[in-house]
C-alpha positions in Angstrom: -39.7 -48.8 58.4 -42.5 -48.0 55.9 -40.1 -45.6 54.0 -37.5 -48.1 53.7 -39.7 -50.6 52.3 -41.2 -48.4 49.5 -37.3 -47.7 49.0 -36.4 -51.6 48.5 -39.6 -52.7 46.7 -38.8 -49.7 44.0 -34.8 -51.1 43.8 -36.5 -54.8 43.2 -38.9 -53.3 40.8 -36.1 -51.2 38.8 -34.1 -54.9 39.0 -36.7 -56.5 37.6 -37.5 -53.9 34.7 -33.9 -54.4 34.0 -33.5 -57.9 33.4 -37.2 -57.8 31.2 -35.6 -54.8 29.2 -32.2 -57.1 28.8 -34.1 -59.9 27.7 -35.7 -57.7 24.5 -32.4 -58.4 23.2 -32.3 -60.0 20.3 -31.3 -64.0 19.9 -28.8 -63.4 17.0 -27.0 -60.4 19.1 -26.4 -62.2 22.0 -25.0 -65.2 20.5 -22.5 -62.8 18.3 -21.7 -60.5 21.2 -22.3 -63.0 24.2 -20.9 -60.9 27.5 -23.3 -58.6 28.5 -23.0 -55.4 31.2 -25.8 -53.7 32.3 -25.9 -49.8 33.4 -28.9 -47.8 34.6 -29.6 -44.1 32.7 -31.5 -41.6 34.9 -32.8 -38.4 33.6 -33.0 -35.7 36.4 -35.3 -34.0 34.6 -39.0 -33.5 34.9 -39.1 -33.3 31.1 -38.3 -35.8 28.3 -35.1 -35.0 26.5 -35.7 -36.8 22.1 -32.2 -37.0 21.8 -30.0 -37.3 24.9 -26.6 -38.0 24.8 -25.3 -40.9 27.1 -21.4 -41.2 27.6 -20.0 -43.8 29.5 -15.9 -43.4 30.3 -14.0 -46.9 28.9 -12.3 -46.6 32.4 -15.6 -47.1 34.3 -16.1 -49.7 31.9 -13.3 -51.8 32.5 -13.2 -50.6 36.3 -16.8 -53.2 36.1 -15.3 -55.3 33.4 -11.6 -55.5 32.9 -12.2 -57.8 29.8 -14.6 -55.4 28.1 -13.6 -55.3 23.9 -14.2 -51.5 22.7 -13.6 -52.8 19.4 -16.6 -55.0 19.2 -20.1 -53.9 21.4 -23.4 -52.9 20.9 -26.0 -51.6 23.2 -29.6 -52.5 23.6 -32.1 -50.2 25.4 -36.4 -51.2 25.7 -35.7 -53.6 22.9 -33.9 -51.2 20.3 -30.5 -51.0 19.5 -28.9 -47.7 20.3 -26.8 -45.7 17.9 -23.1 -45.1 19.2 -19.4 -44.8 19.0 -16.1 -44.7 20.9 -14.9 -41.4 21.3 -10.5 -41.4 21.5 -10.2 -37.6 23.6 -8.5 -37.2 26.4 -10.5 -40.1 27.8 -11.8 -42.6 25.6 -15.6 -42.6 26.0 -18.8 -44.4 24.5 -21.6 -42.0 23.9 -24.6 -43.5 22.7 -28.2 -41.4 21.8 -31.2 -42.4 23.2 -34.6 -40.8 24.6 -35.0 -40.5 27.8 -38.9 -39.7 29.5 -39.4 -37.2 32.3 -37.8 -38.5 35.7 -36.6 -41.7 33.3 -34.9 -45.2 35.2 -33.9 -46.6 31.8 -31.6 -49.6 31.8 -29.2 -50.1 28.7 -27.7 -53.4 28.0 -24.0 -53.2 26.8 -23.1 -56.4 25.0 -19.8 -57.4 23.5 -17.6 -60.3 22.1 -14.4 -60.8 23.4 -12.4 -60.8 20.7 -12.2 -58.9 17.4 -13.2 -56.0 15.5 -16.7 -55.5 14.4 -18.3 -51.9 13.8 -21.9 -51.4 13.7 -23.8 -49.0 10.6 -25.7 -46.3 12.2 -27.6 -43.4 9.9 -25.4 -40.6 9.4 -26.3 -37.6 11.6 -22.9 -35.7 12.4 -20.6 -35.3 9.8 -17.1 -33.4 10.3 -15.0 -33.1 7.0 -11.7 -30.7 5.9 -11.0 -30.8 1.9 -8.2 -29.3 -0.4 -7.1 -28.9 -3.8 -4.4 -32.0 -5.0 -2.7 -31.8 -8.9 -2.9 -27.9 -9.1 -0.2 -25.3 -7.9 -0.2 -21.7 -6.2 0.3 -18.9 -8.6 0.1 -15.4 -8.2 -3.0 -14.1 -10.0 -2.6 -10.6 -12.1 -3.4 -8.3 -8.7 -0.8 -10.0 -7.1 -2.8 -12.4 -4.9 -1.6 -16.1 -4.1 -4.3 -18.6 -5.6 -4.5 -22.3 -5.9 -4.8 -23.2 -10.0 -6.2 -25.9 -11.2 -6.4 -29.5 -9.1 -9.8 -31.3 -7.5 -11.3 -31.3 -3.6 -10.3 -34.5 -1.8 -11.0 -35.0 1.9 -8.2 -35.3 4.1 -8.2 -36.2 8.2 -5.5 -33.8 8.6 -3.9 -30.5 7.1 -0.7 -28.4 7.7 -1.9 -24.9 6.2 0.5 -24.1 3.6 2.5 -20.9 4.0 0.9 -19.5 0.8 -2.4 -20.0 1.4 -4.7 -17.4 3.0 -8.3 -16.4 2.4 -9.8 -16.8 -1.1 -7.2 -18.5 -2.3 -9.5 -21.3 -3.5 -7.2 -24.2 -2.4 -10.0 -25.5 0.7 -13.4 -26.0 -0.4 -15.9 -23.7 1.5 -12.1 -22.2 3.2 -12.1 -24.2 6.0 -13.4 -26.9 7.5 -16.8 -28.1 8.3 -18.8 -29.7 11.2 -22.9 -30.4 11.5 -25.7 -32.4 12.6 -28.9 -33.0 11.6 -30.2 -29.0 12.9 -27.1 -26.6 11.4 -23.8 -26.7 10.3 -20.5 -24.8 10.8 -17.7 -23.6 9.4 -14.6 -21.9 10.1 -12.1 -20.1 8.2 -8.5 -21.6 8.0 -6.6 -18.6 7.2 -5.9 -15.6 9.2 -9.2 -14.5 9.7 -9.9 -17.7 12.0 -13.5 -16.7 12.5 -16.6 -19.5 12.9 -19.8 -19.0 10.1 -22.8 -21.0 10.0 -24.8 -23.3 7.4 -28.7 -23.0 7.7 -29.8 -26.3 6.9 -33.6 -27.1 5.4 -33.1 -30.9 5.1 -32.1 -33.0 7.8 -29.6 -35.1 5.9 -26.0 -34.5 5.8 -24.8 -31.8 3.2 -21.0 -30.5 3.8 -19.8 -33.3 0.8 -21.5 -31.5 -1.2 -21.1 -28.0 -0.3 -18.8 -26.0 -2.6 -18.2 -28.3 -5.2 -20.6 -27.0 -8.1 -18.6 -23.1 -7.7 -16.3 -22.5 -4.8 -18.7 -19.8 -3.3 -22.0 -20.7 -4.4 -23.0 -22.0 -1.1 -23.8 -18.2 -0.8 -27.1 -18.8 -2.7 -30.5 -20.5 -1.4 -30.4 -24.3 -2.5 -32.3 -27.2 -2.0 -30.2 -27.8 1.6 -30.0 -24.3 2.2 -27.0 -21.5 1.8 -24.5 -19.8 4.3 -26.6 -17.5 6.2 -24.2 -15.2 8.5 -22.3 -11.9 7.6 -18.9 -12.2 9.5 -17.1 -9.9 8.2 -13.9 -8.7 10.0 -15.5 -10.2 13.5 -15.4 -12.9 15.3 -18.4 -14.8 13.8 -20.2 -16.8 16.4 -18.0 -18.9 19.1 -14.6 -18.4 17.4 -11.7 -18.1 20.1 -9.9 -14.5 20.3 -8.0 -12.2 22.9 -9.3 -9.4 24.8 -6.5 -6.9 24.7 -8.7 -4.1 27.2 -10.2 -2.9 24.0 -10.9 -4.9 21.2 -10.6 -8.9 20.1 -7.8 -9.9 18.8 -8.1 -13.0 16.4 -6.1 -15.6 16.4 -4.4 -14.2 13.6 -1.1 -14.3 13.4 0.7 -17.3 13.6 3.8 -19.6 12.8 1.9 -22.7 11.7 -1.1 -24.4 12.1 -2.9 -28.3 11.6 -6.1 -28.9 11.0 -7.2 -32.6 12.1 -10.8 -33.9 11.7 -10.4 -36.2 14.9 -14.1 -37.9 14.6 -16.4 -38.0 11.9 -19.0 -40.4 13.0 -22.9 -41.2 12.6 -23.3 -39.7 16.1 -20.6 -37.4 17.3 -18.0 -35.4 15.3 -14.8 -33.3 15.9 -12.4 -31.0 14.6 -9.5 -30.4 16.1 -6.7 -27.5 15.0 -3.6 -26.3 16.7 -2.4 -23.0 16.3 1.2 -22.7 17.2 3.4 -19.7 17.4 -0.2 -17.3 18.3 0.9 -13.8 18.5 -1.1 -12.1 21.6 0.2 -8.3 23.2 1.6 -10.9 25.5 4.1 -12.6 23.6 4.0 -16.0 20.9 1.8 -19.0 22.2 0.5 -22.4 21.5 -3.4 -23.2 21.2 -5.8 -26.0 20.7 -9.1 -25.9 19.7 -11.8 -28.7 19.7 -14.8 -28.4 18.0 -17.5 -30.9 18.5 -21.2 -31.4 17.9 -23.7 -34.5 19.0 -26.5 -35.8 16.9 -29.9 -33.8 17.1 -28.2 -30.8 19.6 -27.5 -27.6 17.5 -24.6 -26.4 20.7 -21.2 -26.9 19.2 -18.8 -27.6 22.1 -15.9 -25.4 21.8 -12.5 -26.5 23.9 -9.7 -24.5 24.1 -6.3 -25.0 25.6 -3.5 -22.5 25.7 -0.8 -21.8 27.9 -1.9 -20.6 31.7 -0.4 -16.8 31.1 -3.1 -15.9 28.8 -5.9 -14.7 31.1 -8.5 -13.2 28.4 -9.3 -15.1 26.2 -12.9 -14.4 24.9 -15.5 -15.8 22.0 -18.1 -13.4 20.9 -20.8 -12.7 18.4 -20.6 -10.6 15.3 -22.7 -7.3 16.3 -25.3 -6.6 13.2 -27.4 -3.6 13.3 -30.4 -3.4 14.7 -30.7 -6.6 16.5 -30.3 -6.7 20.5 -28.3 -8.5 22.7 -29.8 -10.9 25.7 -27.3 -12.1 28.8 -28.5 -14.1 31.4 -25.2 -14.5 34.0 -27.3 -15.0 37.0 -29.6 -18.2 36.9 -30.1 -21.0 39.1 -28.4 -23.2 37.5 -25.0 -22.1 37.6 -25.2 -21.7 33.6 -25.8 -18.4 31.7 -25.9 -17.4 28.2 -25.9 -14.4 25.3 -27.7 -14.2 22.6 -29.1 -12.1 19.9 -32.3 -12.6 17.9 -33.6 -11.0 14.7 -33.6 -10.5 11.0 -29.6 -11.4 10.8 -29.3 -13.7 8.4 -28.2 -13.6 4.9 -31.2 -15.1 3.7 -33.5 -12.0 5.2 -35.0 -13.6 7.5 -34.7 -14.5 11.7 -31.6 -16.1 12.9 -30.7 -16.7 16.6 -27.3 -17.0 17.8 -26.1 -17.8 21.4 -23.1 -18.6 23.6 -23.8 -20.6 26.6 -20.9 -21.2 29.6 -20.8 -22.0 33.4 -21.7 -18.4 34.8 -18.0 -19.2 37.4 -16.1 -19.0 34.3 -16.3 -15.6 32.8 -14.6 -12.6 33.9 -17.1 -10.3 32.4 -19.7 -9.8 29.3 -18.8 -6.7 27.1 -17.7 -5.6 23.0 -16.0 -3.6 20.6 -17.3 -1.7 17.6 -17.6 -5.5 16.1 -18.5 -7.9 18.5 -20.6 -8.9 21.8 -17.9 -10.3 23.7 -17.5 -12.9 26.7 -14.4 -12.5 28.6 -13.0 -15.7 30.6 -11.0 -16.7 33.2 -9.3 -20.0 32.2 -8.4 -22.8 34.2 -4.7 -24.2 34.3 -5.3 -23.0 30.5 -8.4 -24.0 29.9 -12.0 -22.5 28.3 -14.8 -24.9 27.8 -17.9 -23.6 26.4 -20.9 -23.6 24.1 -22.4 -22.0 21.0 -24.8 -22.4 18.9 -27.8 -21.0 16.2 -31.2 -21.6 14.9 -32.3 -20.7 11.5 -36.0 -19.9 10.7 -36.2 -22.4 7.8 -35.3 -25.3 9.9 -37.6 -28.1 9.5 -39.7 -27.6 12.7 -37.3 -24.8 13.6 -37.2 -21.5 16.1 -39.2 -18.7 14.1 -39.9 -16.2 17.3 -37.3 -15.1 20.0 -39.5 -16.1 22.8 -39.3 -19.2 21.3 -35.2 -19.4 21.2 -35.3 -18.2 24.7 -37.2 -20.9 25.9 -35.0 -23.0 24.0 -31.8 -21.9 25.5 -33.3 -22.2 29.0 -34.1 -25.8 28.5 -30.1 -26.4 27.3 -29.0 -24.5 30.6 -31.4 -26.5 32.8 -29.8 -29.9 30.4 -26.4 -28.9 30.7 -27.0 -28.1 34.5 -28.7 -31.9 35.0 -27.4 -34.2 33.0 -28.3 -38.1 32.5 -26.8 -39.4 35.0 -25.3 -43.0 34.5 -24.7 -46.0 37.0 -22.9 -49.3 36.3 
């Protein structure tokens, strides 16, 4: 009886530090967005997490609230509006940021107004962005090579790679486009090399807009934000999708066509999305999709990949540089393992760390080829989800020692493992 009675007299407490918490909400807020629900974030965790993602599915919204307004909402939390968006994927979601204590109860107040459309300003800390050449032509230069003359950069949300364009062509600034948060940024190549690269980042602040546009390559020297800092070379870069043929990866390479789409560019959350059709493998032609995607203050990019169900290896990897070991850990407690490789690998001189971090039941096996660390998977109807990431020494604040990046990546396993969880 005694146990049952701590049990209620906590609920009644946590009901109570709800409605205080909902009442912190601001006069002027509830009168413009005057229905309010209520949902309860716990953190497993006996650690605090600074920036923790919360994502709620519209669905389980409207499953509490059928007259819930995407289009107009705002969420409160200990008296402080939260920064957040709606996510259109598969499933349409709200993910909002918020810190979160060790063992956390925190309640968040999710108010909107019935009608309209109103979106809320939040400080910029994902940026996703794809940019090519309009008013100039492709020419053959004197070797022979297609290039883009003349014309200016203008963002676009989506891209059909022209059939003359391939790498160095100069016709997409920085070749490719570009996803980052407040800790890195990323790139990829949209040409036949297809392979992922990464921006070291020594402000906090968004930088892609500007990258590339003084000199189409000079985002290979230090700035004020930083430079390019990985050598990819003819490998896979760090997290880029390939095919294990029993030997060596095989990039996606060869192709009929492909679109590029920036699918979410918000102050929170950003996306790229690209589909690949006509993907010659040793198997035959087939269709992929990849989504890239990144969350304010994480440095994991989440890669998802979709193909058809025949392809049974398909693998990432990491470029292999000399002289700098590689880590696995396939075995933890958590049901989530990672690879990694940590040392003075970046084109700046200095320490980089680089890592790829998946559910330990979805790989086949860990190996390489004369170019890359390689994870095989098994995929699922078609399906690879997984993560990668990098830390740069000159971060603000960052990683400068591999016992330090180690520790890193075992609080993200033990996060990915635990997530917040949420109840409406």
């Amino acid at each position: 009886m005694k146990t049952w009675y701590v049990i209620l007299m906590l609920l009644c407490i946590g009901l109570v530090a709800g409605c205080e918490r909902s009442s912190d909400v601001p006069e002027s807020i509830k009168s413009a967005y005057p229905s309010e629900i209520t949902a309860r974030v716990l953190n497993p965790l006996g650690t605090g997490i600074a920036d923790a993602p919360v994502l709620i599915g519209l669905g389980r919204i409207r499953e509490v609230d059928p007259g819930f307004n995407p289009n107009a909402w705002v969420a409160f939390a200990d008296g402080e509006e939260l920064a957040g968006q709606l996510i259109d994927g598969d499933e349409q979601e709200i993910v909002l940021i918020t810190s979160l204590k060790a063992n956390d109860n925190k309640t968040i107040s999710l108010r909107y107004a019935s009608e309209g459309n109103v979106e809320r300003k939040y400080p910029k800390r994902t940026q996703a962005e794809l940019s090519h050449k309009f008013g100039g032509k492709f020419i053959k230069n004197e070797k022979g090579r297609m290039v883009y003359e003349g014309g200016v950069f203008e963002n676009v949300e989506q891209l059909r790679v022209p059939p003359e364009h391939t790498d160095h062509t100069f016709f997409v600034r920085y070749e490719g486009p570009g996803w980052e948060s407040e800790k890195v940024g990323y790139r990829f190549y949209l040409d036949w090399r297809n392979a992922t690269d990464i921006f070291g980042k020594k402000i906090p602040e968004p930088v892609l807009q500007n990258v590339g546009q003084d000199g189409f390559d000079s985002y290979h020297e230090m700035s004020d934000w930083g430079m390019d800092i990985l050598k990819v070379g003819d490998a896979l870069g760090l997290g880029a999708v390939g095919f294990w043929d029993g030997e060596k990866v095989l990039r996606v390479s060869e192709t009929d066509s492909v679109i590029c789409m920036i699918t979410a560019n918000g102050p929170v959350y950003s996306e790229v999305k690209t589909e690949y059709f006509g993907w010659q493998t040793g198997l035959g032609k087939f269709d992929l999709t990849s989504k890239l995607s990144i969350l304010a203050g994480d440095r994991k990019t989440h890669h998802r990949v979709t193909t058809d169900p025949q392809i049974k290896d398909l693998c990432t990897g990491i470029v292999k540089h000399e002289g700098v070991k590689i880590i696995k850990q396939t075995d933890g407690p958590t049901g989530w393992g990672y690879l990694y490789t940590y040392g003075l690998q970046s084109l700046a001189g200095d320490s980089l760390g680089m890592a790829l971090v998946f559910r330990n039941s979805d790989i086949v096996e860990v190996t390489g080829d004369n170019l890359n660390h390689v994870v095989i998977f098994k995929p699922m109807e078609g399906t690879v989800d997984f993560y990668f990431l990098a830390a740069w020494q000159q971060e603000p604040g960052g990683i400068v020692s591999e016992k330090q990046f180690r520790q890193y990546l075992e609080n993200e396993i033990l996060r990915l493992s635990q997530p917040p969880h949420v109840i409406l």
